[in-house]
N, CA, C and O atoms as a MOPAC input file, in Angstrom:
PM7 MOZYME 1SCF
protein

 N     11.01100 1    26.62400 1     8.36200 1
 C     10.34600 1    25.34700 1     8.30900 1
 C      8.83800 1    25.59000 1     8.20400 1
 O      8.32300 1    26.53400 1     8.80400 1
 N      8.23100 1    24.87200 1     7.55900 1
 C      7.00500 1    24.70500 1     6.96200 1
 C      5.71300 1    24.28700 1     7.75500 1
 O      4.57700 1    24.76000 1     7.70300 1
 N      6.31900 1    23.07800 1     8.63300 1
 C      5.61400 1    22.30100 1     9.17800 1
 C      5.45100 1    22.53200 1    10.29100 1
 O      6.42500 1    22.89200 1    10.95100 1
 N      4.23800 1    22.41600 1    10.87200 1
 C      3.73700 1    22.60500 1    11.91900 1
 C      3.27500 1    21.34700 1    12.91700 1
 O      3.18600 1    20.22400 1    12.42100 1
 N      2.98400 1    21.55400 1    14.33000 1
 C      2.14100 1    20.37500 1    15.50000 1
 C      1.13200 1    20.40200 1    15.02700 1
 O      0.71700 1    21.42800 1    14.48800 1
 N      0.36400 1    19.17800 1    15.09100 1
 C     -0.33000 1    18.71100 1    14.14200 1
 C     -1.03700 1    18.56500 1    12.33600 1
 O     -1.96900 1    18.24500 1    11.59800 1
 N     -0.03100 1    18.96200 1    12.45200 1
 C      0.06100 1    18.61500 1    10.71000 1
 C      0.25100 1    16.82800 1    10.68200 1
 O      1.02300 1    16.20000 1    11.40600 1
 N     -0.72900 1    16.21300 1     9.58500 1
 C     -0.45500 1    15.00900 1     9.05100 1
 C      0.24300 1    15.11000 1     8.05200 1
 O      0.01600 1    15.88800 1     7.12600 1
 N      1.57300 1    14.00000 1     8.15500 1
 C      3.01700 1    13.97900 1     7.40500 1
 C      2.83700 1    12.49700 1     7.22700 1
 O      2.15500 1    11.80900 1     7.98700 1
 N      3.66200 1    11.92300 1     5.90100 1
 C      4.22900 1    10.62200 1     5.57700 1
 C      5.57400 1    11.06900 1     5.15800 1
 O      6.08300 1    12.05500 1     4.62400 1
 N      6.07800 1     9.44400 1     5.82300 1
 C      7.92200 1     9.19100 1     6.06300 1
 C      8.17100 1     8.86400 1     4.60300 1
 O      7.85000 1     7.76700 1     4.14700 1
 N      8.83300 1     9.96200 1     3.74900 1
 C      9.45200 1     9.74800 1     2.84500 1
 C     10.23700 1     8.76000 1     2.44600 1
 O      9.80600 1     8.03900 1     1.54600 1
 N     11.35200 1     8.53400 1     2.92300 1
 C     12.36000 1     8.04200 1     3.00100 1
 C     13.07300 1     7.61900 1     4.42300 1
 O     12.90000 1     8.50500 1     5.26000 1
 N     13.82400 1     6.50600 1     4.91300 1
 C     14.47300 1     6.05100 1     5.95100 1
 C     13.67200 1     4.76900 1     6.72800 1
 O     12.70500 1     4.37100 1     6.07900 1
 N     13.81900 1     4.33200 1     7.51500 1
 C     13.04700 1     2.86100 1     8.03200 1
 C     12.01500 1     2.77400 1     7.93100 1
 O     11.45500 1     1.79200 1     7.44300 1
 N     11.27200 1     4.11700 1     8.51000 1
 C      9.64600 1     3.82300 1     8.18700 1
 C      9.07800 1     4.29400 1     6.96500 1
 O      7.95000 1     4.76900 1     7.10100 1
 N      9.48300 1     4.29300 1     5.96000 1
 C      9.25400 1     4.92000 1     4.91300 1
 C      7.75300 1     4.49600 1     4.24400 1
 O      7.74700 1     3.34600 1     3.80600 1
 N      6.67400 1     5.12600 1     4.11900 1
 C      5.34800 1     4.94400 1     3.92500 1
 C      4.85400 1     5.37600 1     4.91700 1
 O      4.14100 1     6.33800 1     4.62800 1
 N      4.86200 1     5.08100 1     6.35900 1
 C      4.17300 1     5.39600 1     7.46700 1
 C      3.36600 1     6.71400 1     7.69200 1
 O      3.81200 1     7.80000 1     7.31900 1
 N      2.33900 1     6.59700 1     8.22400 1
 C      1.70600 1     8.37500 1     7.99300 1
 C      1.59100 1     8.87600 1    10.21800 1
 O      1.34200 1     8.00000 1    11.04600 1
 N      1.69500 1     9.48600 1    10.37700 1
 C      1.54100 1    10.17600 1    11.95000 1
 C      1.10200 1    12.07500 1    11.62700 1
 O      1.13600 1    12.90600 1    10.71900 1
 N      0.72700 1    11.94700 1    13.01500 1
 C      0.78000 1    13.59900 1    13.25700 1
 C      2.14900 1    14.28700 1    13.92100 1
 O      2.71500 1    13.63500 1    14.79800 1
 N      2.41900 1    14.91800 1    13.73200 1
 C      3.44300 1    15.84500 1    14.13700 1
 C      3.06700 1    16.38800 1    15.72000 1
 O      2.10300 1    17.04200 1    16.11800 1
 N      4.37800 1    15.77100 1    16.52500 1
 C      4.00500 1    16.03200 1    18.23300 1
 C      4.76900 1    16.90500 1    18.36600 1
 O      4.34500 1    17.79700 1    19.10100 1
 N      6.02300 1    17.10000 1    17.85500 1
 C      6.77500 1    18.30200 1    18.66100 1
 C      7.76500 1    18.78300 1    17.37700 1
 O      8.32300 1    18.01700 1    16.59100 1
 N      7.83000 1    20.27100 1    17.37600 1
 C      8.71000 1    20.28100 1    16.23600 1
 C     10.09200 1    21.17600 1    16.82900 1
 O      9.85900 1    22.13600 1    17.56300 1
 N     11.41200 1    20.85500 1    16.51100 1
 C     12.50700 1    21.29100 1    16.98800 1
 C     13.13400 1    22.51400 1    15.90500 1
 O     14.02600 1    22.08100 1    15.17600 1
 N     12.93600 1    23.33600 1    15.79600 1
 C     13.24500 1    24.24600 1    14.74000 1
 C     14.44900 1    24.64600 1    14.44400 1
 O     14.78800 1    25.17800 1    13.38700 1
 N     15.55600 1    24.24600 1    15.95600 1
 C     16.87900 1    24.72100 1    15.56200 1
 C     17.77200 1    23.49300 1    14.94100 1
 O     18.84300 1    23.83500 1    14.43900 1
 N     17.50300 1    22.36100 1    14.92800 1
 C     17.49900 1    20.96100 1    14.44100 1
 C     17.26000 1    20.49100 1    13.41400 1
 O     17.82400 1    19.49900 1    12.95200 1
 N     15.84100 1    21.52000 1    12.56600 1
 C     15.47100 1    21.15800 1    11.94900 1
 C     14.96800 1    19.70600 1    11.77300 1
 O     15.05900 1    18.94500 1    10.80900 1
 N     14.24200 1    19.50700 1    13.36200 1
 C     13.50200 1    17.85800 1    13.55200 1
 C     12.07800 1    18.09000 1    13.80200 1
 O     11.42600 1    18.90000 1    14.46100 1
 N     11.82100 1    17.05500 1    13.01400 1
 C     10.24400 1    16.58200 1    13.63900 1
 C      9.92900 1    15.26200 1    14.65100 1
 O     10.64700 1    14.26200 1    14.63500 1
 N      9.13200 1    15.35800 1    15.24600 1
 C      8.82100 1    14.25300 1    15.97800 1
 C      7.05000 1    13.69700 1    15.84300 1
 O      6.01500 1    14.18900 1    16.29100 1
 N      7.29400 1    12.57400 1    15.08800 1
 C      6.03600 1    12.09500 1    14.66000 1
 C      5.20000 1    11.08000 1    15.69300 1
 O      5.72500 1    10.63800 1    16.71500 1
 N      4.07500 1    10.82400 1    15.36200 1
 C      3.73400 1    10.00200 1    16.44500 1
 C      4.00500 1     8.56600 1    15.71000 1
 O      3.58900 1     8.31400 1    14.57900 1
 N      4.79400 1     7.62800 1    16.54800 1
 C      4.35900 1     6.08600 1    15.86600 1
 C      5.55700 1     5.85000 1    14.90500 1
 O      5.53300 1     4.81400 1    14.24100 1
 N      6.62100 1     6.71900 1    14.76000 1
 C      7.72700 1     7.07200 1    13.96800 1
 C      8.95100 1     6.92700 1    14.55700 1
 O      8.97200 1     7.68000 1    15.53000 1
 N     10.13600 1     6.24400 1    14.43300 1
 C     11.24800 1     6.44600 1    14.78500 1
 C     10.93900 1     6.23000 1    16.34400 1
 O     11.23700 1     7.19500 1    17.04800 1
 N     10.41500 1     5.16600 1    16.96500 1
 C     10.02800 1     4.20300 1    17.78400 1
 C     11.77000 1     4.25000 1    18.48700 1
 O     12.47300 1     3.30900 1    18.11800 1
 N     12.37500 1     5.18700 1    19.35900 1
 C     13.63000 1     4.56000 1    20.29000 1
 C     13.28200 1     3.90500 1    21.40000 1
 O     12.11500 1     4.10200 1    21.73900 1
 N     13.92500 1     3.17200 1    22.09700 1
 C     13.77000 1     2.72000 1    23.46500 1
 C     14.77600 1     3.53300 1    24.25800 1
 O     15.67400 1     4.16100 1    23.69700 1
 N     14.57000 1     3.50400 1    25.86500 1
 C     15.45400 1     4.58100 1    26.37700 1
 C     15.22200 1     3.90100 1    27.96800 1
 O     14.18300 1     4.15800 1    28.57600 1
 N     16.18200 1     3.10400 1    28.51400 1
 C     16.18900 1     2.40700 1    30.10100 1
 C     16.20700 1     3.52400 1    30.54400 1
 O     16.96000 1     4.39100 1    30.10100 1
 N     15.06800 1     3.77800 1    31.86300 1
 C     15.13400 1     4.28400 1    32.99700 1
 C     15.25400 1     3.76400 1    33.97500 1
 O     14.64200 1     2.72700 1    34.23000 1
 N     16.43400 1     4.58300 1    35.15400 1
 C     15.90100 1     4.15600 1    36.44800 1
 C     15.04900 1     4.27800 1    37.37200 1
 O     13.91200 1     3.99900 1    36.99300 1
 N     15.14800 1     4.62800 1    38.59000 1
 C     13.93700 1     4.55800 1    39.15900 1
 C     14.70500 1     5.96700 1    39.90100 1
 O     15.80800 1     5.67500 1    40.36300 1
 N     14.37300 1     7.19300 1    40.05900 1
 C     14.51900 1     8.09100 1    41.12600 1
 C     13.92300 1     8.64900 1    41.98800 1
 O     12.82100 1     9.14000 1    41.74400 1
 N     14.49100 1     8.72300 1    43.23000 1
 C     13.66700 1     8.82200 1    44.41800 1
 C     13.42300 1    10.55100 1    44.36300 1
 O     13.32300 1    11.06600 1    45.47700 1
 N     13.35300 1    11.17300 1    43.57200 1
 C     12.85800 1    12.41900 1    43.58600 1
 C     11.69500 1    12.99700 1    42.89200 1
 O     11.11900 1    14.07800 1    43.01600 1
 N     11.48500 1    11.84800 1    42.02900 1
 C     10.44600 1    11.31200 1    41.04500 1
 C      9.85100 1    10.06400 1    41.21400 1
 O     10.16700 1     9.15800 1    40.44300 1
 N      8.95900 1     9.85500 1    42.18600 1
 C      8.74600 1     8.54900 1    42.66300 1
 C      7.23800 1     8.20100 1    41.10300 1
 O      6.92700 1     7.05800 1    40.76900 1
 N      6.73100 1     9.22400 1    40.59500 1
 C      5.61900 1     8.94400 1    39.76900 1
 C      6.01200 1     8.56600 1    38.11000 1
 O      5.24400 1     8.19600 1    37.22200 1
 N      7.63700 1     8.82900 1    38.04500 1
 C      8.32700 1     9.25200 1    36.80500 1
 C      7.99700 1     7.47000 1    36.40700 1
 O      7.86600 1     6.71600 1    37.37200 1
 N      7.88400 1     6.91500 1    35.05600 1
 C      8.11900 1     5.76100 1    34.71200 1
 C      9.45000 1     5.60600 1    34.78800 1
 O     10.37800 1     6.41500 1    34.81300 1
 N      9.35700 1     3.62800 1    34.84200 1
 C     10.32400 1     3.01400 1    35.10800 1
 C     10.52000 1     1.81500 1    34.56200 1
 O      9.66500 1     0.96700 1    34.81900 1
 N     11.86900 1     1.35900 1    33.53100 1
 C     12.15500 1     0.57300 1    33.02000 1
 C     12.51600 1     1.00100 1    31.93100 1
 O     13.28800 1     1.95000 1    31.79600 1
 N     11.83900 1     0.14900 1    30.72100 1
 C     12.35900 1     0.44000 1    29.27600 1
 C     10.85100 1     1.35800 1    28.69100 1
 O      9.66000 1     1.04800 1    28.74100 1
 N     11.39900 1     2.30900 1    28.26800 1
 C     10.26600 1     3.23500 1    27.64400 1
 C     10.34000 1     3.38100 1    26.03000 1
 O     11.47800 1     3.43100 1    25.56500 1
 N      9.81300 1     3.41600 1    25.59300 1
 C      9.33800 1     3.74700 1    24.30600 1
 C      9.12000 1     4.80700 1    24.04500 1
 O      8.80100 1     5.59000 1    24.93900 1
 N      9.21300 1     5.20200 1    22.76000 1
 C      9.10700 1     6.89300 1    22.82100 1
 C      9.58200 1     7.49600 1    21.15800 1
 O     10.41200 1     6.92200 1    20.45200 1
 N      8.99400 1     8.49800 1    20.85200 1
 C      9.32300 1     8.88600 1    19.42700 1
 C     10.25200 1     9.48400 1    19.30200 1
 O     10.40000 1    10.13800 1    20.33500 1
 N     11.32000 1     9.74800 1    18.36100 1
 C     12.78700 1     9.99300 1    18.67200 1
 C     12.41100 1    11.19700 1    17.58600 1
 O     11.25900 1    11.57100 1    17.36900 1
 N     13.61100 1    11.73500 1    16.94200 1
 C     13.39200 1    12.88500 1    15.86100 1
 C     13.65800 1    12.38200 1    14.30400 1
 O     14.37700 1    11.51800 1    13.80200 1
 N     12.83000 1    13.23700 1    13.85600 1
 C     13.17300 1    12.87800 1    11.92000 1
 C     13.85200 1    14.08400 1    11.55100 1
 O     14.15400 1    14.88700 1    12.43400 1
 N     14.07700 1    14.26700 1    10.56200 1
 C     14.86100 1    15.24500 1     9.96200 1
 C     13.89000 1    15.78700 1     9.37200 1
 O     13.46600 1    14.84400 1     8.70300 1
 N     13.04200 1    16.91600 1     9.08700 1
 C     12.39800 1    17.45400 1     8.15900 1
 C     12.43000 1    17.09800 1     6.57500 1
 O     11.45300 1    16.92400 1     5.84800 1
 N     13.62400 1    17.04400 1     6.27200 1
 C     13.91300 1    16.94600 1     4.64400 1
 C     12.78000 1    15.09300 1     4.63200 1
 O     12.36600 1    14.76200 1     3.52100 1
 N     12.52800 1    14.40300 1     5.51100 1
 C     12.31600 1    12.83900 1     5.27300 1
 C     11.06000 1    13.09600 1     5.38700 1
 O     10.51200 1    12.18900 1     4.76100 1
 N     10.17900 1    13.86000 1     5.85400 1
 C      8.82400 1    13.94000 1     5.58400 1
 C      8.19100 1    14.85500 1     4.78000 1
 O      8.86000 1    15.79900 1     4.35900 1
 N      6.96900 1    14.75600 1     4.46800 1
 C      6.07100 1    15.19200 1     3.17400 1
 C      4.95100 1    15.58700 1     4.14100 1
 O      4.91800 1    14.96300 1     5.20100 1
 N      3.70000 1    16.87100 1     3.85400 1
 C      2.99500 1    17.08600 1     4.34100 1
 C      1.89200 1    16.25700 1     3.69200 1
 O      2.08900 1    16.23500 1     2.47700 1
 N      0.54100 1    15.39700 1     4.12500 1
 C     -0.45800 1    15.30200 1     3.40700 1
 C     -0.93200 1    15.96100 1     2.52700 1
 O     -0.90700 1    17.01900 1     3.15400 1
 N     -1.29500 1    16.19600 1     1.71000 1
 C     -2.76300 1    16.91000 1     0.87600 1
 C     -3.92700 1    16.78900 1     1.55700 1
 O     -4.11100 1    15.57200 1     1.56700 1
 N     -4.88800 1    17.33500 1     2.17100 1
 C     -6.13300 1    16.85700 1     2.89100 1
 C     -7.02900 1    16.39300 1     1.61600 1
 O     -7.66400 1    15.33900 1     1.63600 1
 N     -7.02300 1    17.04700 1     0.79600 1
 C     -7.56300 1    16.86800 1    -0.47100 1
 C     -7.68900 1    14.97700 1    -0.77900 1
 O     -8.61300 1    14.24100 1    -0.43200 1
 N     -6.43100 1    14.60600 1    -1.52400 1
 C     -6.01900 1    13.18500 1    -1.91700 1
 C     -5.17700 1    12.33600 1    -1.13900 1
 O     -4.66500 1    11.29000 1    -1.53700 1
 N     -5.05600 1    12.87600 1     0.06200 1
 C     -4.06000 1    12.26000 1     1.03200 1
 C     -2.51400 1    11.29400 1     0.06300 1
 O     -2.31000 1    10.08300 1     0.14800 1
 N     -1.63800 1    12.33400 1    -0.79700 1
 C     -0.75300 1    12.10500 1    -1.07300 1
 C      0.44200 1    13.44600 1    -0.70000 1
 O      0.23000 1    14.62000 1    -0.39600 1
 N      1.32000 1    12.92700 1    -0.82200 1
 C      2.71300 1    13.94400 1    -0.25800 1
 C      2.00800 1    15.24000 1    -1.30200 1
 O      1.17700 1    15.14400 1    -2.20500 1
 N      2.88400 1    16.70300 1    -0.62600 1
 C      2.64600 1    17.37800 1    -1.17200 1
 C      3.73500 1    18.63100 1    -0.32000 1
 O      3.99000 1    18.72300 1     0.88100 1
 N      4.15800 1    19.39100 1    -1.35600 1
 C      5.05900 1    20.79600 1    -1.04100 1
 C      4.02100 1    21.67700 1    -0.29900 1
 O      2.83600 1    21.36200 1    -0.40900 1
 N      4.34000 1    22.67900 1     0.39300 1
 C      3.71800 1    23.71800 1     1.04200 1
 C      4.39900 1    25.07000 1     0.85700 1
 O      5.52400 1    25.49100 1     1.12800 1
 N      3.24300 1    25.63000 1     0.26200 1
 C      3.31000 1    27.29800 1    -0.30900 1
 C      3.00600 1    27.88000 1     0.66800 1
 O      2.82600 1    27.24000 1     1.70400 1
 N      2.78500 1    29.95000 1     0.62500 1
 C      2.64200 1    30.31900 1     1.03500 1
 C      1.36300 1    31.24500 1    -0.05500 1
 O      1.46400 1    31.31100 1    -1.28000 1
 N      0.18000 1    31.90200 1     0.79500 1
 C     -0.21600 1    32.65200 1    -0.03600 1
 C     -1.31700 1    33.97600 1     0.55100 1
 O     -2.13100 1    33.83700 1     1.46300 1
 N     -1.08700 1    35.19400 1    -0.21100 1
 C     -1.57400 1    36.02100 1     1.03300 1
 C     -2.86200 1    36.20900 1     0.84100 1
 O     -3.29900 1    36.15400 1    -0.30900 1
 N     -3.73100 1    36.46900 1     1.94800 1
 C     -5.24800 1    36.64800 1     1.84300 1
 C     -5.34100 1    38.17200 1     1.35000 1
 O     -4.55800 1    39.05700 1     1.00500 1
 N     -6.55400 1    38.01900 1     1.48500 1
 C     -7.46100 1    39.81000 1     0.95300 1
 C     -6.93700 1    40.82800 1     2.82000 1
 O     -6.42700 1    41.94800 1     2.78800 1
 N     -7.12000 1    40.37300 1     3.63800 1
 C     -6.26100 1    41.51700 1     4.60500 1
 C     -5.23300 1    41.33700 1     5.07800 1
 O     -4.97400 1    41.61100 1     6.25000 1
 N     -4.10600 1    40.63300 1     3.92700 1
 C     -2.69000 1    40.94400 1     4.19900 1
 C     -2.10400 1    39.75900 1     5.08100 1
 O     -0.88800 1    39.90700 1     5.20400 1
 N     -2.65800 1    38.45300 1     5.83700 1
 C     -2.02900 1    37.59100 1     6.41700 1
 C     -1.73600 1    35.98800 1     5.42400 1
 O     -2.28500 1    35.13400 1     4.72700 1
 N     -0.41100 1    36.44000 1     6.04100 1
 C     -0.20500 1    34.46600 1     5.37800 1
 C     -1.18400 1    33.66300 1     5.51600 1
 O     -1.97600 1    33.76300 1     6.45300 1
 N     -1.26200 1    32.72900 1     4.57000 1
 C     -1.84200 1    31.52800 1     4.91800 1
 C     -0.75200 1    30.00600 1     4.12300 1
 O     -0.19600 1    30.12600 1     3.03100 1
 N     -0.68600 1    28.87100 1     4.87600 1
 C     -0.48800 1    27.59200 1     3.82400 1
 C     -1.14800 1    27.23000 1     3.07000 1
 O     -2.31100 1    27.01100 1     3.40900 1
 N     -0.71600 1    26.97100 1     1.58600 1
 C     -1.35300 1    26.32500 1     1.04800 1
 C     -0.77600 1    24.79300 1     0.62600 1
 O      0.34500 1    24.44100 1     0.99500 1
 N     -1.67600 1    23.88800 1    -0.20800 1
 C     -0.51300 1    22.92100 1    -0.42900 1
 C     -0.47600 1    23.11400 1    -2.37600 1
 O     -1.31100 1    23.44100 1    -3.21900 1
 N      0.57400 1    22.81500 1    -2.39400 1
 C      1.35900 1    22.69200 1    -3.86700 1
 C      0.08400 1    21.61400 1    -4.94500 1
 O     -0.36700 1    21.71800 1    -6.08600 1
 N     -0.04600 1    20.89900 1    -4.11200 1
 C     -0.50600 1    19.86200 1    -5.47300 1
 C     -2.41000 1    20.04000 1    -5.50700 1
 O     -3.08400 1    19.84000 1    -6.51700 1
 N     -2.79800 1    20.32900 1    -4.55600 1
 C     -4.13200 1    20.53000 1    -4.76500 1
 C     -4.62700 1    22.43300 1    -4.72400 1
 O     -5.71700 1    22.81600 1    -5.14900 1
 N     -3.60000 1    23.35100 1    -4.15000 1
 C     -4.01700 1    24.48800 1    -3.74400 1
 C     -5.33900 1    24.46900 1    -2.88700 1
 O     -6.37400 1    24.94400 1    -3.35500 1
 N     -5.29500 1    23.92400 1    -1.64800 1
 C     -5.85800 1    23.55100 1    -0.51500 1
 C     -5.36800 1    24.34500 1     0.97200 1
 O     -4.31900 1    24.19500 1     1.59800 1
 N     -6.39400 1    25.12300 1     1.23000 1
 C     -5.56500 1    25.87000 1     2.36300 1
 C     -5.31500 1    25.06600 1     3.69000 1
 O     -6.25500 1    24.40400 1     4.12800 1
 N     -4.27900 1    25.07400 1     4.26900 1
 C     -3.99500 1    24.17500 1     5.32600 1
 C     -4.33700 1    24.82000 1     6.81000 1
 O     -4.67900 1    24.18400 1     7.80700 1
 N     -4.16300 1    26.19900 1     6.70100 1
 C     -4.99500 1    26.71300 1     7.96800 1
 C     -6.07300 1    27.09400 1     8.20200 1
 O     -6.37700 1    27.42000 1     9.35000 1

């Protein structure tokens, strides 16, 4: 997987489709992302007395995307874009992106 925490991504495809967020947590064996402001679940909590500071009630919260449904920005033109790989002058990877050749790290 390509994508990294904090990388800016737009929702390809599925409910929020257009929407742009940063990338909060990425699940690699899942192959999920978790965007901010994206895939909005709700999730009732109770109240436990072992966690008296834990929230309580109905929470909100970003659920997971599938990788294949998001696109990385271009920093360049801020449109979707593939992510390459390409090696420097002392031998380490770097990202690049596909449509502008823009290094991402």
């Amino acid at each position: 997987m390509k994508l990294r925490t904090d990388d800016e991504v737009i929702v390809i495809s599925g409910k929020d489709k257009g929407k742009i967020g940063k990338i909060i947590r990425v699940d690699r064996s899942r192959d999920r992302v978790f965007v901010e402001g994206i895939n909005i679940v709700k999730r009732h909590q109770r109240p436990n007395p072992g966690r008296p500071n834990a929230p309580v009630g109905v929470i909100e919260r970003e659920g997971p995307v599938h990788v294949s449904n998001v696109a990385l920005l271009d920093p360049k033109d801020r449109k979707p874009t593939r992510i390459g790989t390409r090696r420097t002058e002392d031998g380490s990877r770097m990202r690049v992106t596909k449509r502008s050749g823009t290094e991402i790290d």
